[in-house]
N, C-alpha and C positions, 0 to 999 in steps of 0.2 A: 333778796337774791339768794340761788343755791348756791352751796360751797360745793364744787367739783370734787369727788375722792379720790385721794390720794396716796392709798394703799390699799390692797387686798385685805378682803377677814380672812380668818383663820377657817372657818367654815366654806368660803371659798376655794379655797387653796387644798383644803383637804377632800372637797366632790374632785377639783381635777384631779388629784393625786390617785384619787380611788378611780376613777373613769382610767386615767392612765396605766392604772396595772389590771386591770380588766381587758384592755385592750389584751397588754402585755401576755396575761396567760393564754388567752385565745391565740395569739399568733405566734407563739414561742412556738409551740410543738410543730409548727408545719416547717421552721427553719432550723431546728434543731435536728429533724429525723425522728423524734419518741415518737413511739404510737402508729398507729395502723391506719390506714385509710377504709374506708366503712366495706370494701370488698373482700378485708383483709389482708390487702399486701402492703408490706413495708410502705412508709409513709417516701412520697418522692420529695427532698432537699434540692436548692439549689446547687449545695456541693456534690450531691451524685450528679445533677445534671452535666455539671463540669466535668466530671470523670469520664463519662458518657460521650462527651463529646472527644475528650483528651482519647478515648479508645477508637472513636471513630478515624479520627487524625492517627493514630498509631498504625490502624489499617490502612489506610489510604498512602503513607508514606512507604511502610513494606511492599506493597503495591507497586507503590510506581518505582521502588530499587528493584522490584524485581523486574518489571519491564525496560529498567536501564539495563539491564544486565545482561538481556538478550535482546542485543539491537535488531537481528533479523527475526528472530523469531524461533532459530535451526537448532540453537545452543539449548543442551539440557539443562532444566531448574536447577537452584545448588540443592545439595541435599540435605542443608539447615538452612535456617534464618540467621544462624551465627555468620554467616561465611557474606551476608551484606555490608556486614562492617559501622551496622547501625548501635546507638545505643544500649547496653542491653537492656534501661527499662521501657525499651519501647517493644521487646518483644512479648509481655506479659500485659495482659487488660488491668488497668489502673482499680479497677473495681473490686476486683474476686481476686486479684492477684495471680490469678491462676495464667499459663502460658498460652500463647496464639495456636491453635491446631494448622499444622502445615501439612500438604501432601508436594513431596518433589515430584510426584508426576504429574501432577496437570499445574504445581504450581498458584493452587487455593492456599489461600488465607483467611482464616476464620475466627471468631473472638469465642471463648468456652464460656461465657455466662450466657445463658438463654435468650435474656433481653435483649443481648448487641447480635443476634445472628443475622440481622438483616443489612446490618453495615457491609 
């Protein structure tokens, strides 16, 4: 009769170890942001995704204080973003840091990084 084994060799343990940091290196850099995507733009992360979306919501809620804020419609835009009473960092895109492009007269809201200008 065979004796069933009862522990792993050494040889074993060391192909998964090696298979497992292989993995590792292949898939570190798409979650980390290093490195380029073969088009050459910045590699896209799941944590830019988030931001991305964190800006898109940023829009969207400036938005709709600004349509609270004129119930009928007659009342002029305010002449800041400050004057909604929202947090201030939701007046800057999570991304670039940089501030929402606002016009008081027609009352547009825009995100300054290239990427989000379709939100």
């Amino acid at each position: 009769m065979r004796r069933l084994r009862e522990a792993w060799s050494l040889i074993e343990i060391l192909i998964v170890l090696a298979l497992l940091l292989v993995l590792a290196i292949w898939l570190l850099p798409k979650y980390t942001g290093r490195g380029t995507e073969p088009s050459g733009q910045p590699r896209k992360t799941p944590e830019n995704a988030a931001l991305a979306v964190q800006c898109r919501n940023n829009l969207q809620q400036i938005r709709l204080s600004l349509r609270m804020l004129r119930p009928t419609g007659e009342e002029p835009f305010p002449t800041s973003l400050q004057e909604l009473r929202l947090p201030a960092e939701m007046f800057s895109c999570p991304v670039s840091k940089q501030p929402y492009w606002y016009d008081p007269q027609t009352g547009r809201v825009q995100c300054a990084t290239p990427t989000h200008e379709g939100f």
